[in-house]
Phi, psi and omega in degrees: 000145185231145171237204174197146200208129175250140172118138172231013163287237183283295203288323187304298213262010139284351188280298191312324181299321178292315188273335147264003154338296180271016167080024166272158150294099212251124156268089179277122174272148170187118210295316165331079180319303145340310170261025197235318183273348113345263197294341161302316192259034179059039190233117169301166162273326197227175186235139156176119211334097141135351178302294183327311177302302184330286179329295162329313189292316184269344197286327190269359162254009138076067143243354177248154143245157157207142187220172184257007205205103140311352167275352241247296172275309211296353164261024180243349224214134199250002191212084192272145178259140141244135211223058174267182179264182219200057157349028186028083169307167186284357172281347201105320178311190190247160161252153177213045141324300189295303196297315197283351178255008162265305169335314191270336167302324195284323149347281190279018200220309213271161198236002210200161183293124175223158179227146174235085182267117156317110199247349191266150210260111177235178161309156183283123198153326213284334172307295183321301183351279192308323195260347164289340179255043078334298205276353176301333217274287230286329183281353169293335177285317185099343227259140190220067185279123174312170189154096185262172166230158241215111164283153166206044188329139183262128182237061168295085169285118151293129207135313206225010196292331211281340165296283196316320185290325212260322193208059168312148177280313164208158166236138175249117175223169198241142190223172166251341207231166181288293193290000177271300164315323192277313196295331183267330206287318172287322189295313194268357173337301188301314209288326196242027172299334167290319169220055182332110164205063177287111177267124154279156215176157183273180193249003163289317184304343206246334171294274177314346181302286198320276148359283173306319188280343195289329191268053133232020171263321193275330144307313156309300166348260166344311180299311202269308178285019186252321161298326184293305196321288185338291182313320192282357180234020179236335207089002173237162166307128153282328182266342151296331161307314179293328190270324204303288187309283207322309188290011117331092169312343191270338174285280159093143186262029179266106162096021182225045173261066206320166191199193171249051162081166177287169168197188179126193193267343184292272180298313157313330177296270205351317177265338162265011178264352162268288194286014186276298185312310204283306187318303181297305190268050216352058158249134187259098176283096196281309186305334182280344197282335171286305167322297187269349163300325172336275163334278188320320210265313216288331190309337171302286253295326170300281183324334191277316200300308182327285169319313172292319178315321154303329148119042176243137205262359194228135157204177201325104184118017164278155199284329189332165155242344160334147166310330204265351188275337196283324195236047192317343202239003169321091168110327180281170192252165161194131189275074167268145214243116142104139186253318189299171196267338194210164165305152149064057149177115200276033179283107164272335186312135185039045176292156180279344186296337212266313171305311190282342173302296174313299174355284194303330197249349168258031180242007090154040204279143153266147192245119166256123201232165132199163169177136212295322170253299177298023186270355182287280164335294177319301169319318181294326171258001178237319210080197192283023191271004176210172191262103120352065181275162193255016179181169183295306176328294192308315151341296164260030187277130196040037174282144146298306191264080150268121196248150170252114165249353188222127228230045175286144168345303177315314177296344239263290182266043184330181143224108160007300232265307165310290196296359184268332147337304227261334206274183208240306169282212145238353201274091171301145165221088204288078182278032167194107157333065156256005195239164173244121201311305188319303167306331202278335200285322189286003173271343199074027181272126199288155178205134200245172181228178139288126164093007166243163131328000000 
C-alpha cells in the first residue's frame, strides 16, 4: 500500500516511520527543504527513542522517502495523511492554515479516488473545512474526481510514541463512506492482528475523541495537584491519598501523580483549543476551565517551595522597593535538574522548567541546568542566561538550592553523598516526588516535595 503523510514533524515522521516499518510505502512530505535534506541523510528533526534506527532501516529498504513536492507522489498513492501543525492563535483556538492549504494542494492536484486523512488534532468542524475547499479546488477545475475525507487523531506519548504506534490499544477513526473504511481498515490491519480493534465512528466524533481524552488526562493530572496543594496544608500524604483512591477500580492509578504541573505540545494547546470550541459555540466548559487555571499555578510551585525553603518571606511584586525585596533570590545559586516537560524526550513547550527558570532570574537567582537531552533546546529558547552543565553534579557544584523538575530514569538514584559535598547548600526541591525523604534527611539534606508537609 502506498501513502503519503504531509508534515515531517513529531506525529508526521512516527507515524510515516510506522507505517513502513510494517511495510508500506511512505512519502513523507514537508515544505522545509531543509529538514527534508536532513532527514535524506539520516539526521532527525526531533529526539525519540528507537526512530533514528527505525528511520535508517526503511529509508535503505526503500519503503520511506522525503520529498518537498506532493505532487510529485500523489496520482501513486490511495492515502494522504495530513499531520501539519495546528498552532494556538493568540485566543487559543487551533489555527488551521497548514491543514486547509494541504486540502486545497490535495484539491488542485489528485487526478484519481484519494482519501485525505487528518492526523493533526484539530477542532470539531474542522473535516466539513477541509472537504469544502477540495471541492471548491476539483470546482475550479472542471473537474468531478470522487473523493473522501477521513479523521484519524493520533494518541502518541512522547518517549513511547514508536510502542504506541506499533501495538495501539486502540485506533480511531472517523469516515463518511463504506469505501473509506474498507481503505483504513486494510491500511491499520498489521497493527492489530492479534487484537484487531479499529473503533469507526462519525467525524466530528473522531474529531472531539482526541480532545475529550487529552482533557480529561490533564484533568487527573490537575486534580490530583489541587489535592497535593491541599494535603500540604491539612497534614496528609499526597502519596498516600494517591495509593487510597488509585485502588478503586472506577479510578484506577494512571495519571494521579502530583508535580509541578503538565507542558508538552499536547495537553496546553489541547486544552484551551476545547475551550476555545466550547466558547464558539456558547458553552462555558467550567470544569477544562478550572484545569488550566489549575496548571498555570501549579507550574509556580517549585519556585514558591524554593523561596520558603530559603527562608524568603517576600517576592517579586511586592510594595517594598528595596533591593533585597526586588531581587530575593540575589547571590543564591539553584541547581535545576531536567529541562523537557517529560522523561525520554527534549520538547520544552510549556514546560514547568521555562517558569520556574524566569522566576528564579528575575528574583536575581545564578542557574545552574542540566538535562540528559534537552539542553540544546533550552539554549535556543533562552540562551545564555543559566550555566549549561554536563552532568547533575556538575549542577549542582555551589547550588543553595537542588530542584527536580523532569523525573528522567538517570536522575532516580544520584548519589547523595557526592552532591552533598559539592553543593554550597542543603535544599532538595523534588518537583516530581522521586526521592525518599528519610534517606535524603540522613544525608543531611533539608528536603521539601510536592502534596507533603
Amino acid at each position: 500500500m502506498q501513502i503519503a503523510i504531509v508534515g515531517t514533524g513529531y506525529v508526521g515522521l512516527v507515524s510515516g516511520t510506522c507505517f513502513a516499518e510494517m511495510g508500506a510505502h511512505v512519502t513523507c512530505v514537508d515544505v522545509d527543504e531543509q529538514k527534508i535534506n536532513k532527514l535524506r541523510n539520516g539526521i532527525m528533526p526531533i529526539y525519540e527513542p528507537g526512530l533514528e534506527e527505525l528511520v535508517k532501516r526503511n529509508v535503505e529498504f526503500d519503503r520511506l522517502h522525503f520529498t518537498t513536492d506532493l505532487t510529485e507522489v500523489l496520482d501513486d498513492v490511495e492515502v494522504v495523511f495530513s499531520a501539519v501543525g495546528t498552532p494556538p492563535d493568540e485566543d487559543g483556538s487551533a489555527d488551521l492554515k497548514y491543514v486547509l492549504a494541504v486540502a486545497r494542494q490535495f484539491g488542485q492536484n489528485i487526478h484519481k479516488y484519494t482519501i485525505l486523512v487528518t492526523k493533526s488534532t484539530v477542532p470539531v468542524g474542522t473535516a466539513k473545512k477541509v472537504k469544502a475547499v477540495i471541492q471548491e479546488e476539483l470546482d475550479k477545475r472542471g473537474v468531478n474526481i470522487p473523493f473522501d475525507v477521513a479523521s484519524n487523531p493520533e494518541f502518541l506519548k512522547e518517549g513511547a510514541a514508536i510502542k504506541d504506534f506499533m501495538s495501539p490499544d486502540r485506533v480511531v477513526v472517523g469516515t463518511e463512506s463504506e469505501k473509506a473504511k474498507e481503505v483504513m481498515t486494510r491500511l491499520y490491519k498489521p497493527f492489530l492482528i492479534n487484537n484487531f480493534r479499529v473503533i469507526f465512528m462519525d467525524i466530528p466524533s473522531a474529531e472531539m475523541t482526541k480532545y475529550a481524552a487529552n482533557a480529561m488526562l490533564a484533568t487527573r493530572i490537575s486534580f490530583m495537584n489541587d489535592i497535593a496543594n491541599l494535603c500540604e496544608h491539612v497534614g496528609a500524604n499526597v502519596d498516600a491519598v494517591r495509593k487510597g483512591i488509585g485502588t478503586d477500580a472506577r479510578i484506577g492509578t494512571k495519571f494521579l501523580y502530583a508535580g509541578c504541573g503538565y507542558g508538552g505540545s499536547c495537553f496546553p494547546k489541547d486544552v484551551k483549543a476545547l475551550l476555545h470550541t466550547g466558547i464558539e459555540h456558547g458553552y462555558h466548559m467550567e470544569v477544562i476551565e478550572a484545569v488550566e487555571r489549575v496548571n498555570d499555578r501549579q507550574k509556580s510551585i517549585v519556585y514558591d517551595k524554593i523561596l520558603k525553603a530559603l527562608g524568603v518571606a517576600c517576592t517579586n511584586g511586592s510594595k517594598s522597593d528595596s533591593s533585597v525585596v526586588s531581587l530575593p533570590l540575589k547571590g543564591k545559586t539553584i541547581a535545576i535538574i531536567g529541562l523537557s516537560f517529560k522523561p525520554e524526550t527534549d520538547d520544552m513547550r510549556e514546560a514547568p522548567a521555562l517558569v520556574v527558570i524566569d522566576k528564579l532570574l528575575k528574583a536575581g537567582a545564578s542557574i545552574r541546568v542540566f538535562d540528559p537531552i534537552a539542553m540544546d533546546e533550552c539554549k535556543r529558547r533562552i540562551g545564555d542566561s543559566v550555566t549549561y552543565c554536563k552532568n547533575l553534579y556538575d549542577a549542582a557544584d555551589g547550588a543553595d538550592v537542588f530542584a527536580l523538575l523532569t523525573e528522567w530514569r538517570q536522575f532516580r538514584m544520584p548519589s547523595w553523598n557526592v552532591i552533598r559535598k559539592v553543593m554550597n547548600g542543603n535544599i532538595i526541591v523534588d518537583g516530581r516526588n522521586i526521592y525518599d525523604r528519610q534517606e535524603l534527611e540522613d544525608y543531611g539534606f533539608i528536603y521539601t516535595r510536592i502534596g507533603e508537609r
